[in-house]
N, C-alpha and C positions, 0 to 999 in steps of 0.2 A: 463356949468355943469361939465364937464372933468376938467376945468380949478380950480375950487370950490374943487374938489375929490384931488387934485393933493396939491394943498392948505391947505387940514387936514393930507394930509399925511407928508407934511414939516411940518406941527406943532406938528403932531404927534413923529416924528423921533427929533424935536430938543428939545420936553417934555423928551424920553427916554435921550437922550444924557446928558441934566440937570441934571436928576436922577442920570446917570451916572455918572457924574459929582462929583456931591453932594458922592455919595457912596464911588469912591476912595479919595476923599478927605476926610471923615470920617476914611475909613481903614489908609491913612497914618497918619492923624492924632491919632488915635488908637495906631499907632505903633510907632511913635514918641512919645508917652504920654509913653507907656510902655518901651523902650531904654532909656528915661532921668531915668525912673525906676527905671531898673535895671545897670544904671551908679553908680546913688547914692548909690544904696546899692552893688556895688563893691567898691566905695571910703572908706561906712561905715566899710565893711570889710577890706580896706586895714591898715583902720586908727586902728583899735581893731588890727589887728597884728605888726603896731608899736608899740600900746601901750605895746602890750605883749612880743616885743622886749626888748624895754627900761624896764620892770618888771623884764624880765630874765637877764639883763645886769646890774640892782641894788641886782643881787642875789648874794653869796659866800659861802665860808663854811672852814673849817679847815680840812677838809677831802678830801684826794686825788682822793678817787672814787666819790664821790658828783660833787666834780670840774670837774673829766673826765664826769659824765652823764650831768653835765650841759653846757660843752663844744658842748658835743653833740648836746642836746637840742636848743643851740644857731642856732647853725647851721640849723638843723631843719625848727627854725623860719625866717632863714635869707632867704632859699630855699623859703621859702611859699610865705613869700612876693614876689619875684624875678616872680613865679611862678603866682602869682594872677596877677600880675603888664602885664605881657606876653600873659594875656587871657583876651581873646573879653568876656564886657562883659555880651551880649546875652547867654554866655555860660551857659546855665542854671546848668547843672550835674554840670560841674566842680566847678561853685560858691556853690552849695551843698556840693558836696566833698571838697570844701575847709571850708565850719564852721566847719563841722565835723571835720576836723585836730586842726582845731583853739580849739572848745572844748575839743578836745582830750590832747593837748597842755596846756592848761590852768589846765587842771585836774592832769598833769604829775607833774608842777609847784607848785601846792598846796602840792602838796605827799613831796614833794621837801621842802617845808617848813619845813611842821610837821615831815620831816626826821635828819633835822638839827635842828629846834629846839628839838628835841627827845635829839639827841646828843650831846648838847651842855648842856643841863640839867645833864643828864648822864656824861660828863664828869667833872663840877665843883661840884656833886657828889662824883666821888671819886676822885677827889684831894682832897676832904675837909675830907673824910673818911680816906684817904688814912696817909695825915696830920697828924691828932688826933692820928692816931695808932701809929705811929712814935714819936710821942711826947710822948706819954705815955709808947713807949717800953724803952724811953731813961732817963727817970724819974725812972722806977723801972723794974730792971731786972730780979724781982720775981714775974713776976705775973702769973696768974693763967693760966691753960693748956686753957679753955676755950679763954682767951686775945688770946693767943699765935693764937688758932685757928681762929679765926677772922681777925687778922693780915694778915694768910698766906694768906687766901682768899682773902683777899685786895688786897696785893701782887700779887696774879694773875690775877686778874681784871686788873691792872691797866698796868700787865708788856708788855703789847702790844701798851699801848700808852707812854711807856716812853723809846721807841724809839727815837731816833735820827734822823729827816730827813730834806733834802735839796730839795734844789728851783734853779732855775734860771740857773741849770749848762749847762756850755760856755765853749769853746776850741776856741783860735784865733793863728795865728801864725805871731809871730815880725820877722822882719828885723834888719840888722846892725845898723839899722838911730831908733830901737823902734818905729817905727811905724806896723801897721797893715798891712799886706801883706799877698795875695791869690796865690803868685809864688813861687810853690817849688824853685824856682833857687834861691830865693831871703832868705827864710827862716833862719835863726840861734835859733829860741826856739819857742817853744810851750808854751801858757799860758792859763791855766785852772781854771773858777772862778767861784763859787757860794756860796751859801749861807746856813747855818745852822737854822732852822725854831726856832721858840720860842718854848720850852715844856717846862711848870711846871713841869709834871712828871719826868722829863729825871733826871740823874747825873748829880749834878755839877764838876767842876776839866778840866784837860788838857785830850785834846779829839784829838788823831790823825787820818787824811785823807788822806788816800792811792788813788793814780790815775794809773790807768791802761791804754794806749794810744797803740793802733794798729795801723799800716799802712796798705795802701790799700791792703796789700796782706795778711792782718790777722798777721802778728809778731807782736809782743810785740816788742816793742821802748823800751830800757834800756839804760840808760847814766851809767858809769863806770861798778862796781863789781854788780850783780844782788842782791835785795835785798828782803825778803819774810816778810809775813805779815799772819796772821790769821784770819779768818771772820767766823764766826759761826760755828766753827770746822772744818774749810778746808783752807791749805795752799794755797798759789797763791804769785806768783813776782810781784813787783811794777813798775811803771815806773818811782816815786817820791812821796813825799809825805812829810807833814806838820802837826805839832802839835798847836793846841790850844786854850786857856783855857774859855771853856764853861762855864756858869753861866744862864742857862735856856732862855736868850735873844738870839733875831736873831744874829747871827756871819757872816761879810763877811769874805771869806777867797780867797788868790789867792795862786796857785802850777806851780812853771814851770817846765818846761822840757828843760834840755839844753846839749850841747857836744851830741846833735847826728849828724853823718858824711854828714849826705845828706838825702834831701827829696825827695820825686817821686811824680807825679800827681796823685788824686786819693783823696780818701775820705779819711779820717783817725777819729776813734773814740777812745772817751776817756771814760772810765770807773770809779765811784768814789765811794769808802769804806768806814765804817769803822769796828773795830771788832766785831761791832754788826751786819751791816747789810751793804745790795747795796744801796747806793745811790741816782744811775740813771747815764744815760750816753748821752752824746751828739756828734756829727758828725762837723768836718770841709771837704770841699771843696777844695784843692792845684789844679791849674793849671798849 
């Protein structure tokens, strides 16, 4: 009888342990089912913010502040990935918080479009207005007070993009052999190089560019007699500088700097003009 009692209770105890059994093998599969889950859908989101990488890296624009915010923006995108790539992806919040950037992201990129396309309408707008007026002021020198007022307005529309501006400006400094060298000891001249952007609107004709070049202790670098220049109504010394001739197409242009006595380690920046306007400046490194 005790032997029989003893009997239901081992069948008893190895029924619950089944159960048991059976249960956490349901829960980890449960949570195995749900981790392959939520793998997939951090791959899917990692893959939607390449795509939206490459989106933002076939973007551009003619405008410097567009470029600076989609510089940005690049960036942004570059963090998020970096960022999703680094999180477990159980992380439930943070995968939420990361669509929501991604949507936000996406939203920023659209605005981005219809910003530049805005602009880009608008500005072969009035080139084309801009155009016609000019043609007709130089066909008849009588025309009428209203032509006249229409012109001026043109005229001021446009006189903000018929600026002059540069790209890519560079300072390097040569050695005696023309080659590239970062040792002041070594240095004989400084060479300054960029480029003049394309504008239909701008002047045609000879276009001179003034360079401004500091050493690390803030002086103005001057080779011989000091020589001055004008920029929007304010005098300033050059440190050299080059003429020429514009014709609305991109210009490369290079400026040296040469006969100064000796260079010192330290940063040294260049400065580039012209009587319209700044430039932009860039930074060399001497050891």
């Amino acid at each position: 009888m005790e032997e029989q009692s003893l009997k239901k209770i081992m069948y008893g105890l190895i029924a619950v342990a089944v159960l048991m059994a059976g249960a956490l093998a349901y829960v980890w599969w449960q949570k195995s089912s749900l981790v392959n889950e939520l793998t997939i859908d951090k791959e899917e989101l990692t893959r939607q913010m390449i795509d939206l990488q490459n989106d933002y890296a076939t973007l551009s624009s003619d405008y410097d502040t567009i470029n600076s915010q989609l510089d940005s923006s690049r960036e942004e995108v570059s963090q998020l990935i970096e960022r999703i790539k680094k999180t477990e992806a159980t992380n439930r919040s943070k995968m939420r918080q990361y669509e929501k950037e991604l949507g936000t992201l996406r939203s920023i990129m659209r605005n981005y479009i219809v910003q530049i396309d805005s602009l880009n309408t608008l500005n072969k707008k009035l080139t084309a207005d801009a155009a016609a007026a000019r043609r007709e002021a130089a066909e008849s020198r009588r025309q009428s007070e209203e032509l006249s007022k229409t012109v001026s307005e043109l005229n001021t529309q446009v006189a903000a993009g018929s600026v002059i501006k540069a790209r890519g400006i560079r300072i390097e400094a040569y050695n005696s052999s023309d080659k590239v060298t970062d040792r002041s000891s070594r240095v004989v001249r400084l060479l300054t190089t960029l480029s003049l952007v394309e504008n239909d609107l701008a002047p045609r004709g000879p276009i001179r560019v003034y360079i401004r070049v500091k050493g690390p202790d803030g002086v103005l670098l001057v080779s011989g007699s000091p020589r001055s220049f004008e920029c929007d109504g304010q005098v300033m010394t050059c440190s050299a500088s080059r003429e020429v001739d514009y014709q609305g197409k991109e210009v490369e242009m290079s400026i040296y700097l040469n006969d100064i006595p000796d260079y010192v380690k330290g940063i040294y920046t260049v400065e580039a003009y012209t009587q319209q306007t700044r430039l932009g400046e860039a930074e060399l490194m001497l050891r």
